[in-house]
C-alpha positions in Angstrom: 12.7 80.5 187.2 14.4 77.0 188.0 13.8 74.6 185.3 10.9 72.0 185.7 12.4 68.2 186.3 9.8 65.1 186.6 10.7 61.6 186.5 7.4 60.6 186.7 6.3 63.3 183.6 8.8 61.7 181.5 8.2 58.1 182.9 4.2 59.0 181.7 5.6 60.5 177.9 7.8 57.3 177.7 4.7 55.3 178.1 3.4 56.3 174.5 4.1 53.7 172.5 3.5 55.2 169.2 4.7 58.5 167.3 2.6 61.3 168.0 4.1 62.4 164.6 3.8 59.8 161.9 2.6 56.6 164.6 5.3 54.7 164.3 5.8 52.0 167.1 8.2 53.0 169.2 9.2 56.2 171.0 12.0 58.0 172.6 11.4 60.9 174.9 12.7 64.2 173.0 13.6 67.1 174.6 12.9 71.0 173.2 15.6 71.9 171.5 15.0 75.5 172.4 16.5 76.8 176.0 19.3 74.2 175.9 23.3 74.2 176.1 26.5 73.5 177.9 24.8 70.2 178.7 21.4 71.2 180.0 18.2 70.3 178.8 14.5 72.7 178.5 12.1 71.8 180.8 11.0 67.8 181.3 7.0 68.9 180.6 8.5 70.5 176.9 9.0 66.8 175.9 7.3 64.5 173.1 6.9 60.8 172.2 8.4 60.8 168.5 10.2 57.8 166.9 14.1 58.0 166.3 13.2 59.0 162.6 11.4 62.0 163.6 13.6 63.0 166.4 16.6 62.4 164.0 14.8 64.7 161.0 13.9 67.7 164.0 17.7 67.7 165.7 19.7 67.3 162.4 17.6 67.3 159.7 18.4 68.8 156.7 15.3 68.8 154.5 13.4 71.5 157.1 14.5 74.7 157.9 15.0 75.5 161.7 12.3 77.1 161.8 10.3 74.0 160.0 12.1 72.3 162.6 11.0 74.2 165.8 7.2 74.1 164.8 7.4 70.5 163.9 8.7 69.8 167.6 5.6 72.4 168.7 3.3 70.0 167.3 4.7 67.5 168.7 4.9 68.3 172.3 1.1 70.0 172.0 -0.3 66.2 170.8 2.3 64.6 173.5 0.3 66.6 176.1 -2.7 65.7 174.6 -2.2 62.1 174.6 -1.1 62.1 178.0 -4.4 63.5 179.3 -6.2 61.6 177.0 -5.1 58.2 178.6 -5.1 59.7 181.6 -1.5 59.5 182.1 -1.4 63.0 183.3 -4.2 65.1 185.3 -3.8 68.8 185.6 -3.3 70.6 188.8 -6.1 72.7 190.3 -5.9 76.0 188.4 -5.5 79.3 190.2 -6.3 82.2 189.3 
């Protein structure tokens, strides 16, 4: 399956201002570390709005285990969604099925 790229999806995650984390001010957008090498990056919609501490702590940190790590970044992009809906940044597609 090709991997999902939006400019606009990661225009509308860097348009949180505050970590979905901890809430400081100021976000980067971070990328699932899961699914990625040789330069690539996972999906654009498996992306949060954390601050540079939190993004630092989930990529290198070495007080979580990876494991720690990967449900820490879960969280994240599951409250990143939710935000995004919840300013109506984002508006789900018609569901099929």
């Amino acid at each position: 399956m090709k991997t999902y790229r939006s400019k606009k999806w990661l225009a509308a995650v860097g348009q949180i201002e505050q970590c979905v984390l901890c809430g400081r001010w100021g976000t980067q957008v971070a990328h699932m570390n899961e699914g990625k090498g040789m330069g690539m990056k996972t999906d654009d919609c498996a992306t949060a709005a954390i601050c540079q501490e939190c993004h630092h702590e989930i990529d290198n940190g070495s007080h979580l285990s990876r494991e720690e790590r990967r449900c820490l970044m879960n969280r994240a992009i599951v409250l990143t969604v939710i935000k995004l809906a919840r300013c109506g940044l984002i508006t789900p597609a018609t569901i099929k099925g």
